[in-house]
MDAnalysis code that builds the backbone (N, CA, C; Angstrom):
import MDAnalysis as mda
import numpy as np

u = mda.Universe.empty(390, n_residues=130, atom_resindex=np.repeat(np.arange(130), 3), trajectory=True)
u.add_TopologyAttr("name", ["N", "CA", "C"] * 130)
u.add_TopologyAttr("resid", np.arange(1, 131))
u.add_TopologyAttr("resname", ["UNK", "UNK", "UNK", "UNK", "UNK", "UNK", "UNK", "UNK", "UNK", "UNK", "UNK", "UNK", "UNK", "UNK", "UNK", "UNK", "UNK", "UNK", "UNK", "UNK", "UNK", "UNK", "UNK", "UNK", "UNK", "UNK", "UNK", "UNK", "UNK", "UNK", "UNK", "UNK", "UNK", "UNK", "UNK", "UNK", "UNK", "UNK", "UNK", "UNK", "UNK", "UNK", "UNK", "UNK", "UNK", "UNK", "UNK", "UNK", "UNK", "UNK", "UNK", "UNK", "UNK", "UNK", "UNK", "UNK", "UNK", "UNK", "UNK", "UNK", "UNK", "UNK", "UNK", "UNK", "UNK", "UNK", "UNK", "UNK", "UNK", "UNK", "UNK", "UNK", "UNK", "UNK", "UNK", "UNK", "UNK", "UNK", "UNK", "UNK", "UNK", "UNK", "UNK", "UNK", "UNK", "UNK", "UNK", "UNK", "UNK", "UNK", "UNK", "UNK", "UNK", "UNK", "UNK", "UNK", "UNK", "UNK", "UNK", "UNK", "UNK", "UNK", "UNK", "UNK", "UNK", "UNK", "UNK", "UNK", "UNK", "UNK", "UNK", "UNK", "UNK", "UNK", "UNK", "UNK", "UNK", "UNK", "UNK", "UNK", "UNK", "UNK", "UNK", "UNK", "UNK", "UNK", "UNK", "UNK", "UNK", "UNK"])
u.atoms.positions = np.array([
    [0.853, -1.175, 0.000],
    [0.000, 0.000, 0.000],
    [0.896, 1.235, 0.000],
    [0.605, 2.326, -1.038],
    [0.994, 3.550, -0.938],
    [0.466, 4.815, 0.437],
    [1.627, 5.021, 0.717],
    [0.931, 5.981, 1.733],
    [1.167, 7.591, 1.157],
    [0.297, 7.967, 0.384],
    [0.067, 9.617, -0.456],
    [0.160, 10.814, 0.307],
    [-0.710, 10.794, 1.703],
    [-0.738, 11.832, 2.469],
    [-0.301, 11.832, 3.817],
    [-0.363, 12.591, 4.308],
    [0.257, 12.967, 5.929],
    [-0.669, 14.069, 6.497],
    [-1.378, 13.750, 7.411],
    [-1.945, 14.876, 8.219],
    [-1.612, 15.046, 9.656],
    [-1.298, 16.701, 10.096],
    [-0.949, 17.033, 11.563],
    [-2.206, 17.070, 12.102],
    [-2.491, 16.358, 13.388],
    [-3.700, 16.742, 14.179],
    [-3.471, 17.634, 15.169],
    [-4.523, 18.533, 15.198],
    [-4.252, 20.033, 15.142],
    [-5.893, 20.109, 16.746],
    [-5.780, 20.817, 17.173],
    [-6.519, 21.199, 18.359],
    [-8.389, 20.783, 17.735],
    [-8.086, 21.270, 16.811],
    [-9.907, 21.368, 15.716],
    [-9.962, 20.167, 15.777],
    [-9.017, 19.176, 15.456],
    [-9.388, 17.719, 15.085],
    [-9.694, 16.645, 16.335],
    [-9.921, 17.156, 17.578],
    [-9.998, 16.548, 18.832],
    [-11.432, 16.373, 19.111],
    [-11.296, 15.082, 19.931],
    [-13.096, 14.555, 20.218],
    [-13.242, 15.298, 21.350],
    [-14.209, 14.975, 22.868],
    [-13.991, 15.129, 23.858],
    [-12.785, 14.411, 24.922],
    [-12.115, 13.378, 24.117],
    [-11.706, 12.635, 25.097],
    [-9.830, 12.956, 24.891],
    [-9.831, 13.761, 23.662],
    [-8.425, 14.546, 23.400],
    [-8.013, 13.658, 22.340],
    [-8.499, 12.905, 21.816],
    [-8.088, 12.333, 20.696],
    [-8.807, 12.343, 19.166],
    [-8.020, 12.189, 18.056],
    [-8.631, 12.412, 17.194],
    [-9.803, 12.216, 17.041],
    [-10.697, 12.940, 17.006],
    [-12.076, 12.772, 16.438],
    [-12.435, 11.909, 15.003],
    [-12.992, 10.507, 15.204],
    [-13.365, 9.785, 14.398],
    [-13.933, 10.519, 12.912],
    [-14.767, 11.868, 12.930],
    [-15.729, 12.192, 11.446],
    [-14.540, 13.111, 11.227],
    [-13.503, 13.574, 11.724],
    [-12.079, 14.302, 11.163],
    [-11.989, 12.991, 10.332],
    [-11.283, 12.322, 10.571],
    [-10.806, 10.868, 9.975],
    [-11.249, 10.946, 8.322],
    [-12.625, 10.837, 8.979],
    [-13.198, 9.780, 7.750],
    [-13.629, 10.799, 6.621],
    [-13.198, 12.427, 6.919],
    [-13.497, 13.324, 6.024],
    [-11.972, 13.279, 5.485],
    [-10.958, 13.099, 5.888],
    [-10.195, 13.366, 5.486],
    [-9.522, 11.953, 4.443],
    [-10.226, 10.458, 4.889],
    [-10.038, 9.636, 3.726],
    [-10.971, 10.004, 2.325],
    [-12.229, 10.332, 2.893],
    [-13.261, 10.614, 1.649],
    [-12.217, 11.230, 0.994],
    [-11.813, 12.083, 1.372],
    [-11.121, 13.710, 0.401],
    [-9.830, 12.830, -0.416],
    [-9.168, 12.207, 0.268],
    [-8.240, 11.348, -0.217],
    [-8.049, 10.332, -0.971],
    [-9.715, 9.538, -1.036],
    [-10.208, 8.733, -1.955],
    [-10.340, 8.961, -3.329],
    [-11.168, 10.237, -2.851],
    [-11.699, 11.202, -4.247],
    [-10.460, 12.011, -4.894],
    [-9.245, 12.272, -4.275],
    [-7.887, 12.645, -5.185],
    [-7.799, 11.409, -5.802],
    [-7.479, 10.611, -5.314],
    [-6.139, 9.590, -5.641],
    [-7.487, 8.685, -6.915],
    [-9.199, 8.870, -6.914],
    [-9.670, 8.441, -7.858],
    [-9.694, 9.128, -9.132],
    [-9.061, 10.760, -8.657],
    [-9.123, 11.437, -9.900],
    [-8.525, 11.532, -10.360],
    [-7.088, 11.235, -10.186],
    [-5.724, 11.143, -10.903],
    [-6.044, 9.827, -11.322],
    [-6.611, 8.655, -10.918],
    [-6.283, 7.301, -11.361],
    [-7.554, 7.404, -13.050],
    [-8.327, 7.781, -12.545],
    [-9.464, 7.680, -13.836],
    [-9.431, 9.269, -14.638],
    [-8.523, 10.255, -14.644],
    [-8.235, 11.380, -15.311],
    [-9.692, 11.907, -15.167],
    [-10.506, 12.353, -14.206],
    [-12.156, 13.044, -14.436],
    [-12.496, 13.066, -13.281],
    [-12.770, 15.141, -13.101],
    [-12.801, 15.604, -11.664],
    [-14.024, 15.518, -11.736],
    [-15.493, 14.056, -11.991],
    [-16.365, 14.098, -11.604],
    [-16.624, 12.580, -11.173],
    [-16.504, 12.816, -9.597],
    [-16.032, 11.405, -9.410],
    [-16.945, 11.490, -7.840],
    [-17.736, 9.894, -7.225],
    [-18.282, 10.576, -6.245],
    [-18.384, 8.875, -5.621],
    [-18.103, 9.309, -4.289],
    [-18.217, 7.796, -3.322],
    [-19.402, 7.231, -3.636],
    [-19.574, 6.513, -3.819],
    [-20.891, 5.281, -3.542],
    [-20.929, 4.336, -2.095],
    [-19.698, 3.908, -2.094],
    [-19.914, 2.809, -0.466],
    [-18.563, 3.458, -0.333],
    [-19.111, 3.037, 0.898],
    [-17.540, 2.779, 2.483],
    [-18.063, 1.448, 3.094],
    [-17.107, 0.138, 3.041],
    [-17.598, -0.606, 3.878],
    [-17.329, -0.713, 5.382],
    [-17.499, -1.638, 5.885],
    [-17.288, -1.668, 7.353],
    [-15.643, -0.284, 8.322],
    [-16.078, 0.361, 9.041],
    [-14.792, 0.722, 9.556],
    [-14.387, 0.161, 10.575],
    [-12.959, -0.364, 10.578],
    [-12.247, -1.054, 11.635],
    [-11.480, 0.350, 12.534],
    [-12.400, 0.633, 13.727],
    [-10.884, 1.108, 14.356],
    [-10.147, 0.495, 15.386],
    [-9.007, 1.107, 15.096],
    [-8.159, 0.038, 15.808],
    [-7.207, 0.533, 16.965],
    [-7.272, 2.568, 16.677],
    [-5.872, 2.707, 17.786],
    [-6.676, 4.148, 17.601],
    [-6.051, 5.471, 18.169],
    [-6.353, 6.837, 17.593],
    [-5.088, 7.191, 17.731],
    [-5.170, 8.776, 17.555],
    [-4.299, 9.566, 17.752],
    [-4.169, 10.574, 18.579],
    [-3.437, 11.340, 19.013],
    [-3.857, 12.965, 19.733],
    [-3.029, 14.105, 19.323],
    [-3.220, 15.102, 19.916],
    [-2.706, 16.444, 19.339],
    [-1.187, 16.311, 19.002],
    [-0.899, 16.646, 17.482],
    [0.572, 16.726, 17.340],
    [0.586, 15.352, 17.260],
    [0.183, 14.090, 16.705],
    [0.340, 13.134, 15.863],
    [0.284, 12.869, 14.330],
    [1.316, 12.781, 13.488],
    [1.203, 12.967, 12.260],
    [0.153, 11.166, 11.686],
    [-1.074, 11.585, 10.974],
    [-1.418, 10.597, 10.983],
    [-1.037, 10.285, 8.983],
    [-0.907, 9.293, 8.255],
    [-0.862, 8.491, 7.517],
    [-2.081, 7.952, 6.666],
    [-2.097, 8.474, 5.476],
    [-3.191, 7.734, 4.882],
    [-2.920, 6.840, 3.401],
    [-2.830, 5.436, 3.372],
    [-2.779, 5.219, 2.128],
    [-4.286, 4.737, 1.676],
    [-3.465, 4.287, -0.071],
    [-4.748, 3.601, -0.446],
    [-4.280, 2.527, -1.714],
    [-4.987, 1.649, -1.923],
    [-4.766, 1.007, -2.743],
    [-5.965, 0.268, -3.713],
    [-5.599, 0.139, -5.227],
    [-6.732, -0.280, -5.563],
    [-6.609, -1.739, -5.439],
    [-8.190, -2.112, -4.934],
    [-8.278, -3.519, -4.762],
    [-8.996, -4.166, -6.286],
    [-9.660, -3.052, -7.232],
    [-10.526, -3.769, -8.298],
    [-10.996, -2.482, -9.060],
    [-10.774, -3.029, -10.376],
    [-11.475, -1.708, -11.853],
    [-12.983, -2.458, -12.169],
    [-13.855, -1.671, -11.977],
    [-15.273, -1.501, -12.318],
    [-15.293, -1.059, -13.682],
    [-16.567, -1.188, -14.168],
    [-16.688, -0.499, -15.902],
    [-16.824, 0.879, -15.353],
    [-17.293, 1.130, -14.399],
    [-17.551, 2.953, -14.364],
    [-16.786, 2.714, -12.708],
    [-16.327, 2.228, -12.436],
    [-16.200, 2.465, -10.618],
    [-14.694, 2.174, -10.638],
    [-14.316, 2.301, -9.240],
    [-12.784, 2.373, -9.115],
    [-13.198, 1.501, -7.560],
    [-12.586, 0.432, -6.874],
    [-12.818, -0.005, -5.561],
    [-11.185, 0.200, -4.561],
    [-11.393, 0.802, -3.659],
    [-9.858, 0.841, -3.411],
    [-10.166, 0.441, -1.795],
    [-8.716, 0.353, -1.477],
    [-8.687, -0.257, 0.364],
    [-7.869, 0.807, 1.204],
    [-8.135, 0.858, 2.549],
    [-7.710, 2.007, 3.210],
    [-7.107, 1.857, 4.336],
    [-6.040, 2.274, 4.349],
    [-5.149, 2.429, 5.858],
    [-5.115, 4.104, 6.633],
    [-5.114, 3.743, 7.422],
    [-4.992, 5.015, 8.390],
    [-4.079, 4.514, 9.148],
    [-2.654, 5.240, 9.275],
    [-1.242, 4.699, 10.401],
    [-0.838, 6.150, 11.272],
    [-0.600, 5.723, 12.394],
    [-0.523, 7.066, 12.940],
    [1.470, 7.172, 13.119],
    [1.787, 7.642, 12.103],
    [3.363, 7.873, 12.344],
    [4.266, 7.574, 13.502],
    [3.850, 8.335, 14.291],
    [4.445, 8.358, 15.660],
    [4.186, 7.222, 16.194],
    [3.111, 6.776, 16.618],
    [3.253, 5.254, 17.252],
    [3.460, 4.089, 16.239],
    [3.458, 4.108, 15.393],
    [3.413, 3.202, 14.131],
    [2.083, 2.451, 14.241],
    [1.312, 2.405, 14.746],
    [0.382, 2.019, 15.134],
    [-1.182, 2.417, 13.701],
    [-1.420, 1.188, 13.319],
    [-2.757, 1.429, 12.170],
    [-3.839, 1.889, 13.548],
    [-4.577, 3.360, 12.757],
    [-5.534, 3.465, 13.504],
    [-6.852, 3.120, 13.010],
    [-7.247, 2.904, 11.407],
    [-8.190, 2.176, 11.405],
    [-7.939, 1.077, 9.796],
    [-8.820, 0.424, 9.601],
    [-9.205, 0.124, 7.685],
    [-10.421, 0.606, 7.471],
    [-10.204, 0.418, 6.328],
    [-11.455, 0.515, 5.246],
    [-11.065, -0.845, 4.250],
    [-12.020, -1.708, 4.110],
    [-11.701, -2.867, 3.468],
    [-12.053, -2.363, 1.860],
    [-13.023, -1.635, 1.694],
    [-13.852, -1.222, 0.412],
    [-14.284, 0.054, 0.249],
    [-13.851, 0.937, -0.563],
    [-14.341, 2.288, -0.671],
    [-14.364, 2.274, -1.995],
    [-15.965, 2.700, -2.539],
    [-16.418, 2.274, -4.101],
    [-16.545, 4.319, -4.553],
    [-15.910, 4.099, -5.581],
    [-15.645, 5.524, -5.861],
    [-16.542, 5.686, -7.309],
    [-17.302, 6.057, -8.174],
    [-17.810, 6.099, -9.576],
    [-17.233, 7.280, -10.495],
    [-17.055, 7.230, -11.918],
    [-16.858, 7.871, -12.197],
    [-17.724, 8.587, -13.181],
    [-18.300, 9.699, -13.429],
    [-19.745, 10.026, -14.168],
    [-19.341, 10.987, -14.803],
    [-20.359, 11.292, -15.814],
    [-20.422, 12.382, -17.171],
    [-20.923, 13.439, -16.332],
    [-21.389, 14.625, -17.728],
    [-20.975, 15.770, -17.948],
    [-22.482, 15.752, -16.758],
    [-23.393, 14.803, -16.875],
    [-24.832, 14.932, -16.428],
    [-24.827, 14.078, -15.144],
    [-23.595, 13.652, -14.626],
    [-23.511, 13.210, -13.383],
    [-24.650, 11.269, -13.146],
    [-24.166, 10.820, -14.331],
    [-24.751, 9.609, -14.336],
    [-23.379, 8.658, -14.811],
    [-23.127, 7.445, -14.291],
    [-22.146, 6.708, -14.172],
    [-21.302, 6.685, -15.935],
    [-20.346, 6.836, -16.029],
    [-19.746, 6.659, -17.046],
    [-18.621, 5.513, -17.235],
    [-18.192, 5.090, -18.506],
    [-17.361, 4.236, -18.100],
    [-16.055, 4.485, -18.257],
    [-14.711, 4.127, -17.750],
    [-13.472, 4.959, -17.535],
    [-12.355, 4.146, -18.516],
    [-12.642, 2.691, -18.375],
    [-11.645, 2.199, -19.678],
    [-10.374, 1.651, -18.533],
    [-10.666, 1.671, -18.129],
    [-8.581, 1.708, -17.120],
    [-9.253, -0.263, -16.707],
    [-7.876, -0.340, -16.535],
    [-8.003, -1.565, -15.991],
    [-6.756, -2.076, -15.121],
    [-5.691, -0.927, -14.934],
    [-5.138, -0.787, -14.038],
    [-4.248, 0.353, -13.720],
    [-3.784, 0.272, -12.467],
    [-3.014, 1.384, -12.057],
    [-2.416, 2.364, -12.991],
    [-1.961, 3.119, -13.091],
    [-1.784, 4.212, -13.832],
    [-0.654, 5.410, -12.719],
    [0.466, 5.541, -12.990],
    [1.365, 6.602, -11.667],
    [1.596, 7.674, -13.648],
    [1.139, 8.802, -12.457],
    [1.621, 10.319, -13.560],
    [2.559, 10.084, -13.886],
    [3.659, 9.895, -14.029],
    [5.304, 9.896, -14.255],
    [4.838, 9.054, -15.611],
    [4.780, 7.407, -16.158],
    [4.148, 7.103, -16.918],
    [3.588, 7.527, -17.885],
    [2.114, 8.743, -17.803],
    [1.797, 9.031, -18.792],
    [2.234, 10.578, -19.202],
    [3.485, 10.466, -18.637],
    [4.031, 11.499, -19.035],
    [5.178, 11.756, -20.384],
    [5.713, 10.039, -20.100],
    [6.731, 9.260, -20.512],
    [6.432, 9.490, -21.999],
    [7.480, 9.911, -23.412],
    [7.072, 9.265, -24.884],
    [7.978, 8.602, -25.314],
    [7.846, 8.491, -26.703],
    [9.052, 7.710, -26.694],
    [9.938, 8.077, -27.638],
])
């Protein structure tokens, strides 16, 4: 699994109990889903469908750099399915998964389109000629 981003948890991102607040989290994989689906399928009209089950497993607290990768688990005719880690740097410690996060990719009229990919794709690549 690629780990793409890094986030500081910052005073805003605290529950009552001083630790990361769980809907911080899971806004900040959505957001991360929806990059890493728009670079993979080239089309900034792209929108979650599922999140399956969330595992948590550890948190974090103020001034913990937390870790987010993702990886694709499967190419859909219009969908992208990818899997999710959350690692909290500092303790090395996974703080949650996501086994399944179903991402779609849709037209100009916001109805499922189909994307053609059938696998991974890194920018560097289609940058490459020959």
């Amino acid at each position: 699994m690629r780990f793409h981003t890094r986030k500081w948890v910052k005073p805003e991102d605290l529950n009552p109990n001083g630790t990361l607040f769980g809907g911080r989290l899971l806004a900040w994989i959505d957001e991360e889903a929806a990059l890493y689906t728009l670079i993979q399928l080239e089309n900034k009209r792209i929108v979650t469908k599922f999140v399956s089950e969330i595992n948590f497993m550890s948190s974090a607290k103020q001034g913990d750099i937390v870790e987010l990768g993702m990886e694709v688990v499967k190419f859909g005719k219009s969908s992208i399915t990818l899997r999710c880690e959350a690692r909290n740097k500092m303790t090395r410690e996974t703080i949650l998964t996501i086994d399944k996060i179903i991402m779609v990719n849709l037209d100009e009229k916001g109805k499922p389109k189909p994307h053609g990919k059938t696998q991974v794709e890194f920018v560097k690549d289609r940058l490459e000629t020959d």
